[in-house]
KELO-938470 format. One record per residue: x, y, z of N, C-alpha, C in turn; residue in one letter. Coordinates in steps of 0.1 Angstrom, whole numbers, plus 5000, padded with zeros to 4 digits. Each point is the difference from the previous one (the first is absolute). Layout:
XYZXYZXYZA
...
END
This chain:
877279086997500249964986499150104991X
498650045004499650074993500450124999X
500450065009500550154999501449994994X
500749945000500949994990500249994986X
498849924998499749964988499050104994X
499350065004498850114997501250094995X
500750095011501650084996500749984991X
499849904995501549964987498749974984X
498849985005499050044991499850155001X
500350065009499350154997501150064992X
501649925002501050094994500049934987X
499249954994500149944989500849874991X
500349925013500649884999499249885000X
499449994990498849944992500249874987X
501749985003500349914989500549845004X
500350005012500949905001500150055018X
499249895012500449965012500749885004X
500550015006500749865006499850025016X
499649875004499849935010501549925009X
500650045011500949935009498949945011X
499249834993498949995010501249945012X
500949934998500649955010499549845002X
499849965009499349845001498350014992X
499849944992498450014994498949945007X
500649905008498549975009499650075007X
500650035011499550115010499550104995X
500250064985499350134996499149974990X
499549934998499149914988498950164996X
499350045011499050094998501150154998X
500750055006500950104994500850014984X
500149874999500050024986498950034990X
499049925004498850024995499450154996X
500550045016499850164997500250074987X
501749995005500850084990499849984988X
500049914997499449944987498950014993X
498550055009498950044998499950224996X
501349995010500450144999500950064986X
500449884997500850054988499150004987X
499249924998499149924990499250134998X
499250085009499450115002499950105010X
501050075008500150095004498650134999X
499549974993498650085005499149955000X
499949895006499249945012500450045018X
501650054998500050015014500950134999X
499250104996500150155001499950075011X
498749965015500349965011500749915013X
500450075007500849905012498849845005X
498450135003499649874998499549864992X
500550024987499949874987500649935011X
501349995007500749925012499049905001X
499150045008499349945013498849924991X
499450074989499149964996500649874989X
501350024995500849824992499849935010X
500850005016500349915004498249945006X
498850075002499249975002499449884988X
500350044989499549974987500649825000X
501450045002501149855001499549935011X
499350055013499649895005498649975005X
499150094993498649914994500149894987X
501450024994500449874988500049885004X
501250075010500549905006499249865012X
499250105009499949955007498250035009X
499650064985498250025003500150115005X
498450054995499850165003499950015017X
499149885009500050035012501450035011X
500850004995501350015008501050104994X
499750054986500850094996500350115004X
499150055007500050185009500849965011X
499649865008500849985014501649994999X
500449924987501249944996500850134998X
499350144991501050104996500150095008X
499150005015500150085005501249925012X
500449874999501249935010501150034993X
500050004988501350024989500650135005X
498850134999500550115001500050045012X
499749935010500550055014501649945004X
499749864992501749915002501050124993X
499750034987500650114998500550115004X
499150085003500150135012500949985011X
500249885006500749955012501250004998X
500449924988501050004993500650084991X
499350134997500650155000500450065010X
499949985011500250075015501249965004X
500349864994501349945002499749834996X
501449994988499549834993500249915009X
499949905003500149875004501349995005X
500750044993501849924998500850135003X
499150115006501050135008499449975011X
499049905008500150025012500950005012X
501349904995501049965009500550155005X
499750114994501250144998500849955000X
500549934992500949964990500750064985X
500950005001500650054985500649874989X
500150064987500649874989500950054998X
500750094995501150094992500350145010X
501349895013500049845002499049935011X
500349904998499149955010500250005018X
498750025009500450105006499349855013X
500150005010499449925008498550065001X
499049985010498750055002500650085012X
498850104996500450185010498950015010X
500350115002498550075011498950054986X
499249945007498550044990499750145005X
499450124994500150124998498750015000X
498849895004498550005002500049975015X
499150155005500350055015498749875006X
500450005012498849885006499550145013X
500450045006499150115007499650155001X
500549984985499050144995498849994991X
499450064996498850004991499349905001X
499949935008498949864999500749914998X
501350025001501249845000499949944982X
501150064996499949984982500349814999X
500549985010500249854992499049915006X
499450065009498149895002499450044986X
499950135001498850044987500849914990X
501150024995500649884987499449825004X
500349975013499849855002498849984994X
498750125010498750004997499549974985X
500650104994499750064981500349844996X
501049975001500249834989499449985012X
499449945008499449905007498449994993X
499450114997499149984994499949984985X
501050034993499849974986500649825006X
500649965003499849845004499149945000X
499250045011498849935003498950014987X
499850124996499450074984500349884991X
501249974997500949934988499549855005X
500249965010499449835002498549955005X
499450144997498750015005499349974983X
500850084990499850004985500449894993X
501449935009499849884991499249855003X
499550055014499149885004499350014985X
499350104998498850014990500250034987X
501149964995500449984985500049874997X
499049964988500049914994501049894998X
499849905001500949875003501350024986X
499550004990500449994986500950174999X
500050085012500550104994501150075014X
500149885013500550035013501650014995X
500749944992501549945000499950194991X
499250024991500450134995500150105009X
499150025008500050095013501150015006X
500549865003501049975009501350094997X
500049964988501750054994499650134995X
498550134999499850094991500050095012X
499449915015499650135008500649995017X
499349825004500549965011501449985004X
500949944992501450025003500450125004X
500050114989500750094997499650155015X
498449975001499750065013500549965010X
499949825001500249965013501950025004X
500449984989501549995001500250185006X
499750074991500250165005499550065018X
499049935003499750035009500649915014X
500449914998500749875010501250064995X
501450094993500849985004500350195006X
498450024999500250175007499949955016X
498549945003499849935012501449945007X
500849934992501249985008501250065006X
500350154992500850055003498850125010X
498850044997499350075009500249945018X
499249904999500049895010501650015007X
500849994997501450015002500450155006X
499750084996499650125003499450065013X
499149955001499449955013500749945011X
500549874992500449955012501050095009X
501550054991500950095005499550105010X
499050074993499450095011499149975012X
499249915000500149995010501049905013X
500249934994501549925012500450105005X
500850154995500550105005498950065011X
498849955001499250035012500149925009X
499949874995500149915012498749964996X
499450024990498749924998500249834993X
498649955008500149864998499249944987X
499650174993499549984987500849994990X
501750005005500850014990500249864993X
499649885010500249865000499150004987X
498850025001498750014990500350024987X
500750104999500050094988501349944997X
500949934999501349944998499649874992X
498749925008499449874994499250084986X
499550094999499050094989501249964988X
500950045005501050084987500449864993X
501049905013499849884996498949934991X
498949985004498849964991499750044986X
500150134999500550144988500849854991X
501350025004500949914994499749874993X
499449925009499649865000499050034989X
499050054999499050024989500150024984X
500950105005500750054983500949854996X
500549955012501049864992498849884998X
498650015005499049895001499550024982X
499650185003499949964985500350014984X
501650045006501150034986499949844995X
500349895012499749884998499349924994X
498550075006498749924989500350054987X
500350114998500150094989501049914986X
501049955006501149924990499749875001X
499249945009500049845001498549955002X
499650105001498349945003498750054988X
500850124997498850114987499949864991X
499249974990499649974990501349874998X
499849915013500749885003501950024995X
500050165001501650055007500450014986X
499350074987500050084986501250075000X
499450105008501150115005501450025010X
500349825003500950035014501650054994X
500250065011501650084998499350124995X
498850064995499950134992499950095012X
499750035009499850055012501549975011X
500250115004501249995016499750145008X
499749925013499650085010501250085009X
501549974993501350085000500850084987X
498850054991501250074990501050065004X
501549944997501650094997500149995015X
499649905008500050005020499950105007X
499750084992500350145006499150045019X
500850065009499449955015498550005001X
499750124987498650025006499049855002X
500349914993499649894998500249885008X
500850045009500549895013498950075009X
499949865007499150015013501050085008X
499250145007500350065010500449955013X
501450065003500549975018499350035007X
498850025008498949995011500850045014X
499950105009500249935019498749945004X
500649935013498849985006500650035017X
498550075005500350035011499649865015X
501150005010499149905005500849995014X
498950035012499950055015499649915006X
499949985012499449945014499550115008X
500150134998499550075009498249984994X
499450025013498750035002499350114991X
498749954993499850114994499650115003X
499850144996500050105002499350094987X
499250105002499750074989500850084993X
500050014984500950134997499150084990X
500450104997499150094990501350064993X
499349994987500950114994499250084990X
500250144995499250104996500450044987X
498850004989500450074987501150155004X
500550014992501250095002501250015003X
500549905007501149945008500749875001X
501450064997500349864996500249865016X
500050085005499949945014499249975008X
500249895004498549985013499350065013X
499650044999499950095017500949915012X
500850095001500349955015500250155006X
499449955015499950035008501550055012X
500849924994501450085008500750074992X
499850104990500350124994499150105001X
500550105003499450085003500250114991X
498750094996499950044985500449944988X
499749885000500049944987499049994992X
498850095003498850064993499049884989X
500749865002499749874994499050005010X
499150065007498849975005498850065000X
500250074989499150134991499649944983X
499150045001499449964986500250114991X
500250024988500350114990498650075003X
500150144997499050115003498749954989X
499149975006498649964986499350134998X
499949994985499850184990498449984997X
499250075003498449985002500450074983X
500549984991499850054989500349864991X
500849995003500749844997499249835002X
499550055012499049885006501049895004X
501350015003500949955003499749875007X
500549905003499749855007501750004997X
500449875016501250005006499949855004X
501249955000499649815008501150065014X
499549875008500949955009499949874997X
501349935005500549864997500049995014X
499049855004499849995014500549874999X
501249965007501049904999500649905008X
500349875002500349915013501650015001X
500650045012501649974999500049905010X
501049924998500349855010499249914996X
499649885010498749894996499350045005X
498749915000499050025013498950014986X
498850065010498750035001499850125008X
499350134990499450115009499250094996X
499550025006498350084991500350185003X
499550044994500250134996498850085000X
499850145000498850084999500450144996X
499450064994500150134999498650105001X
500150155005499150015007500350204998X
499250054989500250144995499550135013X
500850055000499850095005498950134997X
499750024990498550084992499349894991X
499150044999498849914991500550024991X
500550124992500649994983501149924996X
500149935010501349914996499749854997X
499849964986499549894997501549914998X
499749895005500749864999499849864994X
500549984985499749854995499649905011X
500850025011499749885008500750045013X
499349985011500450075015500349915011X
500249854995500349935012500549864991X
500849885006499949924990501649855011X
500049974995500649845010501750004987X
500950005003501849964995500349865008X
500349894990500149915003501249944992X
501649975009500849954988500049844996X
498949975005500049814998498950044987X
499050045000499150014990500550104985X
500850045003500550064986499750165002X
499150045005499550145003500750075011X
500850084992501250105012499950114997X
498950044987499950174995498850014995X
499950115003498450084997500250124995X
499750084988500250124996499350055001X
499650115010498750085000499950124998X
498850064987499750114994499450125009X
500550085001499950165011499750124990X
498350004997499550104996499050065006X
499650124996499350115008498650054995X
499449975004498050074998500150145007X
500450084987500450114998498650095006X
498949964998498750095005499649985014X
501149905008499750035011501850095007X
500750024990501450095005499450125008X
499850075011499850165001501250104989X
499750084999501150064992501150065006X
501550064995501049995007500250085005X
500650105009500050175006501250014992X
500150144996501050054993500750055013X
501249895003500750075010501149934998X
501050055006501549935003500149865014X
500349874990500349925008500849905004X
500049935009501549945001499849914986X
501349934999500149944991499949875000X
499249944990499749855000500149894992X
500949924999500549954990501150034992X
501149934991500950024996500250104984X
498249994997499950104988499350095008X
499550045007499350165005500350134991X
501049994995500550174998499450004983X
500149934998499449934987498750044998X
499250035005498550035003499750115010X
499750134997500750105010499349955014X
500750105011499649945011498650035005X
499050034990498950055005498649894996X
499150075007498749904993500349855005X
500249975007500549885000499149925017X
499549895000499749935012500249895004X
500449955011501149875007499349975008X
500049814994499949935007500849875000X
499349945007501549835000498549875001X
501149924994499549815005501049955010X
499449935007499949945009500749874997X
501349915000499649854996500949925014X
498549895006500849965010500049834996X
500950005010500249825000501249955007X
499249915012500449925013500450125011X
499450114996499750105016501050104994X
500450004987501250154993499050074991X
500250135002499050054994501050124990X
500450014988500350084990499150105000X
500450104996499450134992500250064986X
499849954994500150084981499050135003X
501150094994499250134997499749994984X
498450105005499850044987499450174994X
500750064996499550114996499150054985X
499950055000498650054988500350154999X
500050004982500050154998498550034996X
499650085005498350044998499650134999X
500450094989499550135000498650044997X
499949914988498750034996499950134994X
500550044990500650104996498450054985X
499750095004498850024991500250024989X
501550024993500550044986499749834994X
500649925011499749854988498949935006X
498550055000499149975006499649924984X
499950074991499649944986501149994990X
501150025004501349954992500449844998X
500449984988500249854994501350024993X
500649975009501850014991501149945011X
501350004995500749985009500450095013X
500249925011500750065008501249955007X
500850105008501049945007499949915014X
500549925001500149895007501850005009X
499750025012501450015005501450054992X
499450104993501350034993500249954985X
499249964997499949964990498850044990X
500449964986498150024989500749894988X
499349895001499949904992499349994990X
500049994990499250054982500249894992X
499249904996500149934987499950114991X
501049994989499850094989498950014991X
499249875001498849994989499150115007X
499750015013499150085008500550165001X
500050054983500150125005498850085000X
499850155007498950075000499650074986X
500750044995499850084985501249944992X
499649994984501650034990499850064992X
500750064994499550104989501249944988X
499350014992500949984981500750124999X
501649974996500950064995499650054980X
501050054996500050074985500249874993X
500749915004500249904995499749825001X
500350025014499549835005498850075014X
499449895005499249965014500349875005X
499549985010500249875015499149954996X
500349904998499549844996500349895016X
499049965003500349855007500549874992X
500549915008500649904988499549905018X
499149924996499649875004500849895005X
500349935011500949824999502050095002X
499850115007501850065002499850075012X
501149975007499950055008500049945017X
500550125009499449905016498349965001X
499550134993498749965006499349984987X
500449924988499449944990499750154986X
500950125003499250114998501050064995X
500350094991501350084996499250144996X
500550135001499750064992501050074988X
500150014986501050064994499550114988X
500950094993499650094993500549964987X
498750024990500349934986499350094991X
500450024987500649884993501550015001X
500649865003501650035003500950084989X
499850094986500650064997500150155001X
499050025008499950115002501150095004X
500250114999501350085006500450025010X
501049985009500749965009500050175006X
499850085009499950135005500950045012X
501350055000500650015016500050155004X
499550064991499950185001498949985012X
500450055011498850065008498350044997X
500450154999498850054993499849934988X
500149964990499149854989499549915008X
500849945013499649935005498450005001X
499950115010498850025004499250044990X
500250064992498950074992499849904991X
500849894991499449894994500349865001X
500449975012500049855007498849935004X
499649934995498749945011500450005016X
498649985006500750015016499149945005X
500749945020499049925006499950085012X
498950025004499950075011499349925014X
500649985005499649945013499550125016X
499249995006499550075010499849905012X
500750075007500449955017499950105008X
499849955015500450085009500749995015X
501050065004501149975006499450115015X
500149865013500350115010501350025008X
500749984992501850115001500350044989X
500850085003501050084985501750025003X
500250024988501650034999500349894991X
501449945000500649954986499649885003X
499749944983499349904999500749914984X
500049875003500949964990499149914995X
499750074984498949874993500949944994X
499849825002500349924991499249914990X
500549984994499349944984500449864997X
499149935000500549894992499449994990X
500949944991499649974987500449834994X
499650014990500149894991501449974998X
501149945002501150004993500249954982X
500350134994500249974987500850074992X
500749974987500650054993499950124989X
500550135006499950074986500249964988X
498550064990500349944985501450094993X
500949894992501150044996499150134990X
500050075003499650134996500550135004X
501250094994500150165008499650075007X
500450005009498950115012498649965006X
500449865004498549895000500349955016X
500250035013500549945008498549965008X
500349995012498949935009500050095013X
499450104994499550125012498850055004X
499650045007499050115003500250105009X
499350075007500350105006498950005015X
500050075011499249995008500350185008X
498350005006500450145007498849995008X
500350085015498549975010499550164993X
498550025003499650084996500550104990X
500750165006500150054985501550054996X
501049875008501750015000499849934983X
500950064996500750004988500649844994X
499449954994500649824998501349975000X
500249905006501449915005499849924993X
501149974989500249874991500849855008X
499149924998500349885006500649894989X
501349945003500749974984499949815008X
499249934993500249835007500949934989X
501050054990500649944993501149955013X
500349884995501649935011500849944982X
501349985007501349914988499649875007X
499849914986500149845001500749975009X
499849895011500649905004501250105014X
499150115004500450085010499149955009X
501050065017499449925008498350065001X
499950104998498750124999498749854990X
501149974987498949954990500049875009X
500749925004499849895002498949995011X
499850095014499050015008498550034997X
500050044982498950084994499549884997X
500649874992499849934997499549905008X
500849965013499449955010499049975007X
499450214999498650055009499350054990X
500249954987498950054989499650155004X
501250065000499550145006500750095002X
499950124990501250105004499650125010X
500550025008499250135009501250125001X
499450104995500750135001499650125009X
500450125007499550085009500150134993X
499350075000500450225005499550035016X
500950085003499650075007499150104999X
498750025007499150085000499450115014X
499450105000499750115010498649965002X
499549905012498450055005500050115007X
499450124998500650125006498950045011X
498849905002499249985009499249895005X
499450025008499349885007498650004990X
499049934991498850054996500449904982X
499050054995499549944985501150054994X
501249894994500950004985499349944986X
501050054991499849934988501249934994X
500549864998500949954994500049994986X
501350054994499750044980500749904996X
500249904989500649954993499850004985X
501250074993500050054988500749874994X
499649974988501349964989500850075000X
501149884998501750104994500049904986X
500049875003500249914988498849934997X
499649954993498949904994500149885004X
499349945005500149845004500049965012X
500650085010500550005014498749965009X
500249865004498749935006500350055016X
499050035008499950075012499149915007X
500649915009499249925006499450005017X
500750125002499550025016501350135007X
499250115006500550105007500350005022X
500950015001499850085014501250115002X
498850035008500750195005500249955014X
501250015002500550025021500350114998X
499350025011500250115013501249965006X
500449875001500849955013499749875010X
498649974994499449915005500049834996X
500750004987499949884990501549855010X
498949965010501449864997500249934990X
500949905006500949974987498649864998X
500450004986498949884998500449964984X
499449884993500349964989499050104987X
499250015003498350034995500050125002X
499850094994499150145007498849965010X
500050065010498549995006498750024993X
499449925005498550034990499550145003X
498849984989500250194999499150015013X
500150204998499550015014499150084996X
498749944999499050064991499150045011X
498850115001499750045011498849955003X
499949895009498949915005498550095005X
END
């Protein structure tokens, strides 16, 4: 709201706003905003006036000792719900309406995107009813409806279709955690109806009932989730399954490389799970047992029990890098399903061990370990299996254009962070050379050990060029000293392009680019148009699975 509204103040639309609040309870404080924004607009000349109202509204509201904790739950509930709202988790569509899809948030890549989501609302939960134990008696019912609802509702109906999520994938193992995670999602459900309930018939002896429904327009996302559940008489047995793979290790395929751990980047500081898992009933105790000292393990032994509820154990496989020897620069076989990704050199192997009831598994694990003396004192990005991951706020240099510079804008974005080029009237530039010579620019510094073609993509902010001539939503990008590629994120209304933009709060566009060697690049981003929010980069080599999120950056540990 504020970047919209700051925009239509900077274009001089200063006489007359109107408000589509939609339902007014649920937005009680967003009006507030807007309305505090209209009254005086220079008060909130920066993104962060944001953070510091809503802090102000709830030291009013609700005492100074809880006001930092309250806006810092607001604007994480928020952030979550930029990543994707509440009411697109079904992957679902409205126009028309579509049943619930495959979720597009990977579970065995990058640290499993839909734990880390359970995780994220799982703590602002606990945050949120930890804050209203300790809100004043005379001021709980305001909390309830200003902060607790609206968190708790957001976060119980992500938990349900996440949890759901879960379940699917694992039953397709044969895991007996799938039973678990079916009851999660379930519960998800039950909560949001426990307290849409209090909310219309219990708040302030049921003031407000009927104002609240925990099914707007029925739409699926809002129906409790279809669940499997898995369920055997065979004896139990261990299973493992490995970050990276959508499959479980088994053992009667042969090269199915699901028994290798992704290559860990001593630049990266990389950490990897295994999922240590019960198939069938029973009772059976488990161990794991490293093959070199540098191989640390969350936990190396532990009891699966399917009467007790405990059928999974996720355990974290990272590396104490100062006891690695370093790698030989030689040619070697190949290990794991990403190897080529990380050239074949520098590299050292070893495996874990995991037994139970007299079977003994082997997970391999390899390590890239050059130890390379150029980034002995380097601080910047690097590549990571084929990849270089960049929050856009984190660049290395920018330099001011003839006309505008890069501004951050606060509370936007995946990682709460935007960066864009202002002031938005500034002159729109597609000429090459002007480009360069009076565009502001961002310069990012990385270093890659492969080369050849490499596709940066860009996400940005999804937004509308100002009805203005020659005003679009561009910029340009170039590795080191290739000549700028203009990147155009304008889409047509209510295309399937805009509809998905809208969806994933996020437009992502590509060029093709030349790493023309292995060693230290520079990534450029120029303005083409004014305004164009840039909220996160990655450059593939070839390396990037499929995932919902960019991978976090790959900053050099």
């Amino acid at each position: 709201m504020w970047e919209e509204m700051s925009k239509a103040y900077e274009f001089q639309s200063r006489d007359i706003w109107i408000l589509n609040c939609g339902d007014i309870k649920p937005h009680e404080y967003n009006i507030e905003l807007f309305l505090d924004m209209a009254w005086d607009m220079d008060d909130f000349e920066k993104s962060t006036a944001v953070k510091t109202h809503m802090s102000t509204w709830a030291a009013r509201e609700f005492g100074k000792a809880s006001a930092s904790e309250i806006t810092d739950v607001l604007f994480e509930n928020n952030r979550l719900a930029y990543i994707r709202r509440p009411e697109f988790m079904a992957w679902s569509q409205v126009e028309p309406v579509t049943k619930e899809g495959e979720t597009e948030l990977t579970q065995y890549h990058y640290g499993d995107e839909v734990s880390e989501r359970i995780n994220s609302y799982q703590n602002i939960i606990e945050t949120t009813e930890h804050l209203y134990d300790g809100i004043p008696e005379h001021r709980k019912d305001a909390f309830y409806q200003l902060v607790y609802y609206p968190v708790i509702g957001a976060s119980k109906l992500n938990q349900k279709w996440l949890y759901s999520f879960k379940n699917k994938f694992t039953a397709r193992q044969g895991r007996q955690s799938a039973n678990a995670f079916g009851a999660l999602s379930k519960d998800a459900f039950n909560r949001i109806e426990k307290e849409t309930s209090y909310y219309n018939t219990k708040l302030q002896n049921g003031k407000w009932n009927h104002i609240m429904t925990m099914a707007p327009r029925f739409l699926p996302v809002f129906a409790q989730p279809a669940t499997s559940t898995v369920q055997t008489d065979d004896k139990a047995k261990l299973g493992l399954a490995l970050e990276g793979y959508q499959m479980e290790v088994n053992d009667d395929i042969i090269n199915s490389y699901a028994d290798v751990l992704p290559v860990f980047n001593r630049y990266t500081n990389s950490s990897y799970f295994i999922d240590v898992f019960v198939e069938g009933n029973g009772t059976l105790n488990w161990k794991a047992k490293p093959k070199a000292d540098w191989i640390k393990l969350s936990e190396d032994k532990g009891v699966l029990n399917t009467a007790s509820g405990q059928v999974e154990k996720r355990i974290w496989v990272r590396i104490d890098w100062d006891k690695v020897p370093k790698g030989e620069n030689k040619k070697e076989a190949p290990l794991g399903h990403d190897f080529q990704l990380i050239p074949p050199s520098f590299k050292v192997n070893s495996a874990i061990d995991f037994i139970s009831e007299g079977k003994t598994t082997t997970i391999g694990v390899s390590v890239y370990n050059p130890k390379l003396e150029v980034l002995k004192n380097y601080n910047g990005f690097v590549e990571d299996k084929g990849y270089v991951s960049i929050n856009a706020e984190n660049f290395t240099r920018k330099n001011a254009g003839k006309e505008a510079k890069w501004e951050l804008f606060e509370g936007m974005g995946y990682t709460n962070k935007v960066i864009t080029a202002l002031p938005r009237t500034a002159t729109p530039n597609v000429n090459i050379e002007e480009i360069k010579a009076n565009s502001p620019v961002l310069e990012y510094d990385f270093y890659t050990f492969n080369f050849g073609e490499a596709q940066v993509n860009l996400q940005a902010v999804p937004t509308h060029a100002p009805p203005h001539a020659g005003i679009g939503v561009r910029c340009a990008v170039a590795i080191d000293d290739a000549d700028p590629v203009i990147v155009d994120f304008q889409t047509q209304g209510r295309s399937e392009a805009w509809k998905e933009n809208v969806l994933k709060n996020a437009t992502v566009k590509a060029a093709k680019q030349i790493v023309n060697k292995a060693g230290m690049h520079t990534l450029k981003i120029w303005m083409v148009d004014p305004g164009v929010m840039i909220d996160q980069v990655l450059i593939d080599l070839g390396g990037w699975k499929a995932s919902y999120a960019f991978p976090k950056e790959t900053v050099k540990k």
